[in-house]
N, C-alpha and C positions, 0 to 999 in steps of 0.2 A: 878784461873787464866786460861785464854781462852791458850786452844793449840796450838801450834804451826805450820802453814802451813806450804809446801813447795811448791815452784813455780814451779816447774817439774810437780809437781802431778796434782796441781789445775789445770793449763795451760791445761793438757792430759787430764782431766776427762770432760774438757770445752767444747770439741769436736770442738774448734774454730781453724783453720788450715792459716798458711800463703799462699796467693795465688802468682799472678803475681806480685804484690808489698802491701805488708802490710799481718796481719790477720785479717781474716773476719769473720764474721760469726751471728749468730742469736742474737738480741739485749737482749732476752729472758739471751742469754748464757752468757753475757760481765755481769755478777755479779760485784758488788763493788771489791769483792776476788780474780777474777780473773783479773780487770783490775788490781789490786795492785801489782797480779803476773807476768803479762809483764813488766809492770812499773818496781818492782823492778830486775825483773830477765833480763829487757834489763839493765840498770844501772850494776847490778851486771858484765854483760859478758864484759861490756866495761872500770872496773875500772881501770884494771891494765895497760890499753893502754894510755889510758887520765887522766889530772889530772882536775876537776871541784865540784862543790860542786852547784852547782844548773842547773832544765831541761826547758825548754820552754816548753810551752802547747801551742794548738790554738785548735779549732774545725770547723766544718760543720754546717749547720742548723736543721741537723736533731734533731728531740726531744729528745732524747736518749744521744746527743753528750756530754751536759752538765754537767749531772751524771758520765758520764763515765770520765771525766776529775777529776772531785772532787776526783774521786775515783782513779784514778793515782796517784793524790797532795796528798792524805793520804796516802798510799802507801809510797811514798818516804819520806814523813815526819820519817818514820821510820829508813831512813839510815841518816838520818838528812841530807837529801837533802833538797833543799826548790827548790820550783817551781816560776816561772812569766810566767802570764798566758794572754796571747793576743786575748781571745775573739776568735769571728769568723772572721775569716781572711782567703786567700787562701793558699794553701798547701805552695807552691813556696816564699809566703811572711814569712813566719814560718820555713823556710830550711835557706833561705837568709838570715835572722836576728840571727838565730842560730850560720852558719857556722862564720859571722861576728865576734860574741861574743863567736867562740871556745867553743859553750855548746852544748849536746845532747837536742834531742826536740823529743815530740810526737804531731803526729796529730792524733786526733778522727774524723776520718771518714769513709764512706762504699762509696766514691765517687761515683759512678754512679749506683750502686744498690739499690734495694727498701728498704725503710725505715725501714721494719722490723728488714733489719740487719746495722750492722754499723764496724766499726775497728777503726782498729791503724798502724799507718804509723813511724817507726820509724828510726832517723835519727842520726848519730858517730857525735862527732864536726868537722869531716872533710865530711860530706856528707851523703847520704843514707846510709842505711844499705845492706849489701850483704848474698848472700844464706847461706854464710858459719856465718855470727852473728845469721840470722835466729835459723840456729841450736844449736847457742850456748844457744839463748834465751830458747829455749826451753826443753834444758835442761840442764839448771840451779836450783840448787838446791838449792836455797836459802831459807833459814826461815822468815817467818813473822808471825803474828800475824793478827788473824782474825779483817776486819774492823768492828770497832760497829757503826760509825758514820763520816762524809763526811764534810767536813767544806763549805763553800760559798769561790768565788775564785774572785779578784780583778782584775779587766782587765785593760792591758797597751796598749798604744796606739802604741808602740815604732816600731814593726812590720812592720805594716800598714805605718808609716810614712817612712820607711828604703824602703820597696817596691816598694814606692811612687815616692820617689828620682830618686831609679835607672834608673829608666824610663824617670821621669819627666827632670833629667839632662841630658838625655843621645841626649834627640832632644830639637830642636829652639822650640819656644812657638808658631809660626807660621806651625809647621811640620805637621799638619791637615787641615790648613786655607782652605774653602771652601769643607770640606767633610762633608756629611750630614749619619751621623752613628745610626745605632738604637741599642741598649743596650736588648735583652734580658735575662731580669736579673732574671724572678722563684726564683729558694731557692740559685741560688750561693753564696758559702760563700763570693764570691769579689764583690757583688753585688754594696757595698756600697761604693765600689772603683773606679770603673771604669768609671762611670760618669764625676763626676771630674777628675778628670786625661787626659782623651779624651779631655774634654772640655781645660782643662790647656793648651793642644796642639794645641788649635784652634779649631778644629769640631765641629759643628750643634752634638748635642747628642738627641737622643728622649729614654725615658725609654718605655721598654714593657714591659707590663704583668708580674709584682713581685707577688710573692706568698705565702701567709701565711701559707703555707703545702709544705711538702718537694715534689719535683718535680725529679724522679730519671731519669737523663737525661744521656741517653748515647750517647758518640759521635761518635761510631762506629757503631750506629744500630739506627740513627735518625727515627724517628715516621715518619709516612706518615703525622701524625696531625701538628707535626712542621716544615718537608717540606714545608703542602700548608700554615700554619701560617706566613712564609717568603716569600714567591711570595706573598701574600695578604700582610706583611708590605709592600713590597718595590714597589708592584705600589700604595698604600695610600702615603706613603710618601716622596718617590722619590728619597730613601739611596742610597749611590753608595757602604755602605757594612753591614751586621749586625754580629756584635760580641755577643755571648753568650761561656758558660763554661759547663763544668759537677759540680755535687755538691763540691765540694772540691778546684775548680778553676786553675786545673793542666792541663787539657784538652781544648782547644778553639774548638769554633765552629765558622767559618767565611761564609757567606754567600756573592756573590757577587751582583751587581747592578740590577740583577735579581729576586733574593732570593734563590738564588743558594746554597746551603751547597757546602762546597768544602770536598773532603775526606782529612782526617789528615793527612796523607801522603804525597800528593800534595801540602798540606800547608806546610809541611815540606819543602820537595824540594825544594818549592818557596823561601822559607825563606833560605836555604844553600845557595843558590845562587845569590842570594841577599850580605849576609851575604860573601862571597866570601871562604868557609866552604873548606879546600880540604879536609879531610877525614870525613867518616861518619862510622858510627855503627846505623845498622837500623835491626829490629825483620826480620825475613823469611817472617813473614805477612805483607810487605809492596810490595806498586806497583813496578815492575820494571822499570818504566819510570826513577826511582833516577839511576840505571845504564846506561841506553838507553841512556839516555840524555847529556852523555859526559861531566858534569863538574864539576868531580870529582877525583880527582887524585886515591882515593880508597874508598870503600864502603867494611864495614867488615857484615855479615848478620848473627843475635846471634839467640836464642830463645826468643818469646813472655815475654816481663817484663821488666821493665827499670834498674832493678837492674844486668841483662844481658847485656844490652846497655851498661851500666857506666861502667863493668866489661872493656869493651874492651876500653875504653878510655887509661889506664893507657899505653899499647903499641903503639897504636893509637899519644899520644902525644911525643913520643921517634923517631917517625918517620916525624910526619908533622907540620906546625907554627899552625895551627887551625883545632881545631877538635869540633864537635858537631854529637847529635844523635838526633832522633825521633820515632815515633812510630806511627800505623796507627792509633793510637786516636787523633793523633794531639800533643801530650806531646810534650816539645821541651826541649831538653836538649843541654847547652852551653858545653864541654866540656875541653873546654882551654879560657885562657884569650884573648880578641880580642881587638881589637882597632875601633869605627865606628864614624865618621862623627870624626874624627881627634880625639874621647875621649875614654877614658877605657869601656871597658864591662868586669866584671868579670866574669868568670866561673860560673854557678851554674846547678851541675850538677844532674837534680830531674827534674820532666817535670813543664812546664811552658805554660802557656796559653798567656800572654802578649806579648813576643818577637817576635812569628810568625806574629801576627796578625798588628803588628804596621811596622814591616817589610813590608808588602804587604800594610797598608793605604798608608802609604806614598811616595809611585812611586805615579807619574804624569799622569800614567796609569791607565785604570780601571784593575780589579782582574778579568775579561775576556778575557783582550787583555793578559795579562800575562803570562794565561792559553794555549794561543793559539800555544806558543812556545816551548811548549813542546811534547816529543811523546806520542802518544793518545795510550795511555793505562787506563782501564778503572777498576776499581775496586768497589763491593758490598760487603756486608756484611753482615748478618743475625743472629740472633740467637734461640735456641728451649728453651722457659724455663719452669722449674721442672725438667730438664732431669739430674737427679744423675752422678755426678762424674764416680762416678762405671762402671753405665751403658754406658755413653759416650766412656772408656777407651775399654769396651769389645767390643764394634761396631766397634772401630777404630782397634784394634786389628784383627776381622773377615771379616774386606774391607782389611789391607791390607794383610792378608792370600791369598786373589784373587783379588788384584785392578782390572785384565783384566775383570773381571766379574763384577765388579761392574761399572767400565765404560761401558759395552755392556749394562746394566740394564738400565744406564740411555741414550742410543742411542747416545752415544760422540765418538770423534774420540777414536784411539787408544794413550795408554799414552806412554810417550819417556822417563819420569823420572819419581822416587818416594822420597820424600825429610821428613825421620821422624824426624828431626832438634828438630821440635817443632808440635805433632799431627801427619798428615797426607796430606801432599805437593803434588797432582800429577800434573805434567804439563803433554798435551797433543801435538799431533803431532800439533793440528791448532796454538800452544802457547796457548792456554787459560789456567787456573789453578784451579783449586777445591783444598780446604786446609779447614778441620778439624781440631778441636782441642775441646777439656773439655775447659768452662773457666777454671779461674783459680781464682775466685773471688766468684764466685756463682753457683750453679745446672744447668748449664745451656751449650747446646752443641753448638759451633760458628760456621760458616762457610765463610769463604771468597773465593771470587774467584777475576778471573782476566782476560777479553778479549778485544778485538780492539773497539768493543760496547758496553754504559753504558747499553743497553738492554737485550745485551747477559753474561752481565756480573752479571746481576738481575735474568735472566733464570736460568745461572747454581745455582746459590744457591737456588731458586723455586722448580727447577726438584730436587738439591737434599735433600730437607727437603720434597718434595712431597713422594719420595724415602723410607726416615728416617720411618718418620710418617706411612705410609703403612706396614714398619715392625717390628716396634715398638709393 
């Protein structure tokens, strides 16, 4: 008889670590044993809270996703849990249909990271999971039994049609009429969604460029290659916007009449206000224009990760009718029940790619003139990668032992504040900002900044990864 594991052990020895939202780590590391061990060791920390006897699955496109889900379904098969399992679908379609049906769910995904690695995104029948289930997951000590073998997993549709709805009922069937939209859809898991759905709303849809290879798209660190790929759609085809995702379909990518990527941020804001939002919870790493811009009764400002965001909701709804968060990937999280176009919108509180983006089609306006009514404040973003955790934490530790030094380094003004919230915040006397941080996802060192010019605001994270690199 095989011995007995425990999911405290397997989990630690896996070297796969929770980042900003979910655990991540090298697809190498995600074993059959190990995925069995999150599986059951999340189920285990949440029995005594919920009563349920079955978990939702979905996954991402990556090659790896598949396996990794079998491998949860065996897993649970041992608490005589039984699983229903929705294919590939977006994260947001798989939270939604869960929270619906009062079930915990996992997604298998590494959203915007390279293929190599992948995760699990794990969700309470009332919502995401928080830092504090994190810890319990991981150490939990529960027994199982080594996998010998992975069954094949039946996919429901039921997800995808629940996601479908929401949207689909929530506008007229004319609420796109005359907008000509282009779909870049690569490896997103909503790829096969979104199409239709647009089109159900009225919109001209054109697909671009799907991908038989996983495509690690980040929405906070756009390629210069899918920049110029969007100014070249939109004068071929003559879009007034182009919607795309990260792998997982929780992050939007909005481009406007130009081929403009919009920062998620800005998407954000657009979409509160719109939405008629009075409170927010938004990361330290967002634009300040969401303040500047006055239409907002409060903005609460957390650490990097949605599961920080949600955190603040729960006070956040004691004080105001409508609350929602964001993040500067674009995520868009509902946090109280709303009312729009006279009908319900529930709560669903996990980032969303859909809500933002159909917000801003449907003004009469273009997603330029939109833009224009807000304070120009201008935000970039960059990242270093292979650059070790470790090493990232020791850099940020030795800048801020002497920021004044490390501002003179790189010839900036003098700085007026230092903000270690989350990394390393300085504002400077001109307002601009330099902010540091480790992901929290992958090996890899971020940088955003923030000035009056998208030029100057591309400068400072230039100078300071010029900076990094030179003493590296």
């Amino acid at each position: 008889m095989n011995k007995k594991l425990v999911s405290s052990e397997v989990i630690s020895k896996s070297g796969i670590a929770f980042g900003t939202s979910g655990a991540r780590g090298l697809v190498n590391d995600f074993t059959p044993d190990v995925c069995a061990a999150f599986a059951i060791a999340f189920v285990k920390s949440i029995d005594n809270e919920f009563s349920f006897n079955t978990v939702a699955l979905a996954i991402d496109n990556r090659p790896s996703s598949y396996t990794m889900a079998q491998a949860c379904a065996q897993g649970l098969k041992q608490l005589n849990i039984d699983t229903v399992y929705y294919g590939v679908i977006p994260t947001p379609a798989l939270a939604y249909k869960a929270m619906q049906d009062a079930m915990p769910c996992i997604m298998i995904t590494g959203s915007h990271i390279p293929f190599d690695r992948n995760g699990l995104k794990f969700y309470r029948p009332d919502g995401e999971i928080t830092k504090e289930d994190e810890q319990a997951i991981l150490h939990n000590d529960a027994p199982f039994a080594p996998l010998s073998q992975i069954s094949a997993l039946t996919v429901s549709n039921a997800a995808e049609q629940a996601y479908i709805s929401r949207y689909a009922a929530l506008f007229s069937g004319d609420a796109l009429a005359g907008k000509r939209i282009g779909i870049y859809e690569h490896s997103s898991a909503g790829r096969d969604i979104y199409k239709s759905l647009f089109e159900s709303l009225g919109a001209e849809v054109t697909s671009l460029e799907r991908s038989d290879t996983f495509v690690p798209i980040d929405t906070e660190a756009v390629s210069d290659e899918d920049k110029q790929k969007a100014r070249n759609w939109s004068k071929t085809y003559g879009f007034d916007a182009i919607f795309s995702t990260d792998g997982d379909g929780d992050r939007p990518l909005v481009a406007d009449e130009s081929g403009e990527w919009l920062r998620g941020d800005i998407l954000g804001l657009l979409c509160s206000q719109l939405l008629n939002i009075d409170a927010l919870a938004v990361p330290v790493s967002c634009n300040t224009a969401i303040e500047k811009s006055g239409y907002f009764k409060h903005v609460a400002r957390t650490k990097i990760g949605s599961p920080y965001v949600i955190a603040e909701f729960a006070d956040l709804n004691k004080a105001y009718e409508s609350v929602a968060g964001f993040e500067a990937n674009g995520g868009y999280l509902l946090g109280s029940n709303i009312t729009l176009n006279g009908k319900p919108l529930s709560a669903l509180p996990t980032r969303d790619a859909l809500l933002p983006a159909f917000m801003l089609l449907i003004q009469p306006q273009s997603i330029s003139s939109l833009l224009k009514d807000l304070p120009q404040r201008f935000t970039a973003s960059d990242r270093l990668k292979a650059f070790p955790i470790a090493k990232s934490k020791a850099l940020l530790e030795e800048i801020t032992s002497d920021v004044a030094r490390f501002i003179s380094t790189l010839n900036l003004p003098a700085h007026t504040s230092v903000d270690t919230t989350d990394g390393l915040r300085i504002t400077l006397e001109s307002n601009d900002i330099v902010h540091l941080r480790p992901s929290g996802n992958a090996p890899e060192l971020r940088c955003y900044s923030e000035s009056v010019t998208e030029k100057m605001a591309m400068t400072l994270v230039e100078s300071t990864f010029k900076y990094i690199k030179s003493i590296k």
